[in-house]
PABA-356864 format. One record per residue (C-alpha): residue number from 1; x negated, y, z negated. Coordinates in Angstrom, 1 decimal, padded with zeros to 4 digits. Each point is the difference from the previous one (the first is absolute). Layout:
REM PABA-356864
+-----+--------+--------+--------+
: num :     c1 :     c2 :     c3 :
+-----+--------+--------+--------+
: NUM :      X :      Y :      Z :
...
+-----+--------+--------+--------+
This chain:
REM PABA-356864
+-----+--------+--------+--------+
: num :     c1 :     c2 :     c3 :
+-----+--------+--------+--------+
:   1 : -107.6 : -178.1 : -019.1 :
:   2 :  003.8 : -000.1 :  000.2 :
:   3 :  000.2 : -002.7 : -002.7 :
:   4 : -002.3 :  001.0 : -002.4 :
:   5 :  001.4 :  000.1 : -003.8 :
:   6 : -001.1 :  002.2 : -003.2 :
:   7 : -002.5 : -002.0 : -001.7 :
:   8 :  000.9 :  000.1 : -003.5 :
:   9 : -003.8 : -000.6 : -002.1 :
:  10 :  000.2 : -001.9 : -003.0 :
:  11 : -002.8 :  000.1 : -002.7 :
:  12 : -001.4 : -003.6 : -001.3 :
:  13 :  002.0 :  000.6 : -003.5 :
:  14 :  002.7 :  000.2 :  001.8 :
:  15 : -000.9 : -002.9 :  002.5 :
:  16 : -000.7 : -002.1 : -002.9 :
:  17 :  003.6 :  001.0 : -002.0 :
:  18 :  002.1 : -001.0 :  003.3 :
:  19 : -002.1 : -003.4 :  000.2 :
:  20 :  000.3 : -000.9 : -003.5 :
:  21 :  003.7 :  000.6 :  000.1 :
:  22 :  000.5 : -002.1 :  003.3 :
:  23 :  001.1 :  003.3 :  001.4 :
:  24 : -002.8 :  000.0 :  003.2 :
:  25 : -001.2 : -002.3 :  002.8 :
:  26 : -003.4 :  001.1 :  000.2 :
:  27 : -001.5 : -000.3 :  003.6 :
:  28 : -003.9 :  000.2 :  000.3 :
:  29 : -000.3 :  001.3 :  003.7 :
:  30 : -004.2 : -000.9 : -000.2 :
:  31 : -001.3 : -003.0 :  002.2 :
:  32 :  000.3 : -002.8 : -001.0 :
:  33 : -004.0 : -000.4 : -000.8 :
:  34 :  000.3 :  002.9 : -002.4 :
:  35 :  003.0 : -001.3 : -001.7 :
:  36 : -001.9 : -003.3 : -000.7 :
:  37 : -002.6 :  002.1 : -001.7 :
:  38 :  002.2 :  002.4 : -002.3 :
:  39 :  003.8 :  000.3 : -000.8 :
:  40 :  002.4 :  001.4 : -001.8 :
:  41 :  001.7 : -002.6 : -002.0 :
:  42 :  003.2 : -001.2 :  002.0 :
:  43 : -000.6 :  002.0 :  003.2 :
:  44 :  000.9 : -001.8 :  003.0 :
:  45 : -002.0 :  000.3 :  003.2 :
:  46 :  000.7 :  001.2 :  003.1 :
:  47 : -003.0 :  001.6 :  002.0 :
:  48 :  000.8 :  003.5 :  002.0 :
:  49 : -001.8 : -001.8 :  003.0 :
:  50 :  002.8 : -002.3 :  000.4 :
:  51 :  003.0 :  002.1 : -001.7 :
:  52 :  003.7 :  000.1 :  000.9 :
:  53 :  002.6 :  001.1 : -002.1 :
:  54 :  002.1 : -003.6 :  000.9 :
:  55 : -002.5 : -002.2 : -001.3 :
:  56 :  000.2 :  001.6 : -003.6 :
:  57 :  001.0 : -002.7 : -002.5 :
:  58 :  003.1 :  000.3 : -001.4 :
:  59 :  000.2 :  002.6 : -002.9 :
:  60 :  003.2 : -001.2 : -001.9 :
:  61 :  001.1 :  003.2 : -000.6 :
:  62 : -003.5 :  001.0 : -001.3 :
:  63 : -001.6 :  003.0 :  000.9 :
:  64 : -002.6 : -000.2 :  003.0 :
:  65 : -003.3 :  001.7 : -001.1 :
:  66 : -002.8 : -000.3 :  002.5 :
:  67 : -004.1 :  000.8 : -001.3 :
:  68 : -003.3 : -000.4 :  001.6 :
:  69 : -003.2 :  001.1 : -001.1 :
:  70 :  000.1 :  003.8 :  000.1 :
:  71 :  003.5 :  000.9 :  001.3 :
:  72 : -000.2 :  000.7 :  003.7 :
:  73 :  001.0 : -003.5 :  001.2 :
:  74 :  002.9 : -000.5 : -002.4 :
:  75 :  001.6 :  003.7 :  001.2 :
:  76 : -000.6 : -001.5 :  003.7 :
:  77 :  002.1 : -003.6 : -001.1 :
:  78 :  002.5 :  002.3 : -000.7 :
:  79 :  000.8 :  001.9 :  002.8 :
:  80 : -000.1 : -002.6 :  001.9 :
:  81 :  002.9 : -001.6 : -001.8 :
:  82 :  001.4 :  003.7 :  001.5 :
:  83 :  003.5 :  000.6 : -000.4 :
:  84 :  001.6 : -002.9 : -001.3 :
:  85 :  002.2 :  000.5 : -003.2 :
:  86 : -000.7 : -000.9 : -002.3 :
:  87 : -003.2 : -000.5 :  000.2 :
:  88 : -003.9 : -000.2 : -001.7 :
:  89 : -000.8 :  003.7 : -000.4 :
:  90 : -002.5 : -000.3 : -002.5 :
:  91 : -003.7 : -000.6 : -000.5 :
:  92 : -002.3 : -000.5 : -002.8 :
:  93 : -002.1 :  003.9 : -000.6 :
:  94 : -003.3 : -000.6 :  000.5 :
:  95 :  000.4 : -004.1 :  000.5 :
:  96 : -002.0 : -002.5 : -001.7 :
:  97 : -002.7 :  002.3 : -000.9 :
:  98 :  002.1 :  002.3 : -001.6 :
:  99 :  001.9 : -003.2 : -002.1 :
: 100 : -003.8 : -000.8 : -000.8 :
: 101 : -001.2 :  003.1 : -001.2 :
: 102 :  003.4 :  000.2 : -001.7 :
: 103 : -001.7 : -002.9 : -002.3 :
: 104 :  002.7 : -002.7 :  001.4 :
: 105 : -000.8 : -003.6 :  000.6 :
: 106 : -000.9 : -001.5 :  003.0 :
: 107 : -000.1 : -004.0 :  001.6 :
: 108 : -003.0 : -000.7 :  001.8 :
: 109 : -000.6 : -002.8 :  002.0 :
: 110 :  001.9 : -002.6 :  002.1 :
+-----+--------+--------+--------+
C-alpha cells in the first residue's frame, strides 16, 4: 500500500502517561458492541467497519493513538489514514488486553 505509515507501538504505561497528561486522543477502533462492554477510560470510538480518516474528531493538537483488542485493527486504522501529514501513526501494543494484563483500569458498561 502506497500510503501506508510506520506504526509507532506504544506500551499501556506509556498509553496511560500521554492520557493522563492530556497529551493523546485515544481512539478505540473495536465495534461499537465491544466498546459498550469494555473501555479504556477516555477512548473515543470509531469502529474499523466504518473508518475514515475525515471523520476523526478533532484532536486539538493532541496526539492521535488508535487501540483495539489485540493490535491488528488499530495498525489497519492507520494506514488507512495513509499519507497525510501529520497524521495518527500510533497504536496501543498489544490493545486492551495488553492495558489489562498491564493491571490498568477499565469502564465497563453503557
Amino acid at each position: 500500500m502506497s500510503g501506508a505509515r510506520k506504526t509507532q507501538d506504544l506500551t499501556a504505561h506509556e498509553l496511560r502517561a500521554g492520557l493522563a497528561a492530556s497529551e493523546i486522543l485515544l481512539i478505540d477502533v473495536r465495534e461499537p458492541d465491544e466498546f459498550a462492554l469494555e473501555r479504556i477510560p477516555g477512548a473515543v470510538n470509531v469502529p474499523l467497519s466504518t473508518f475514515s480518516s475525515d471523520a476523526l474528531p478533532e484532536a486539538g493538537g493532541k496526539r492521535v493513538v488508535f487501540h483495539c483488542a489485540g493490535g491488528k485493527r488499530s495498525a489497519s486504522a492507520v494506514d488507512r489514514c495513509g499519507a497525510a501529514e501529520p497524521g495518527p501513526d500510533a497504536q496501543l501494543a498489544g490493545g486492551i488486553a495488553a492495558w489489562k494484563a498491564a493491571g490498568l483500569p477499565t469502564d465497563r458498561g453503557v
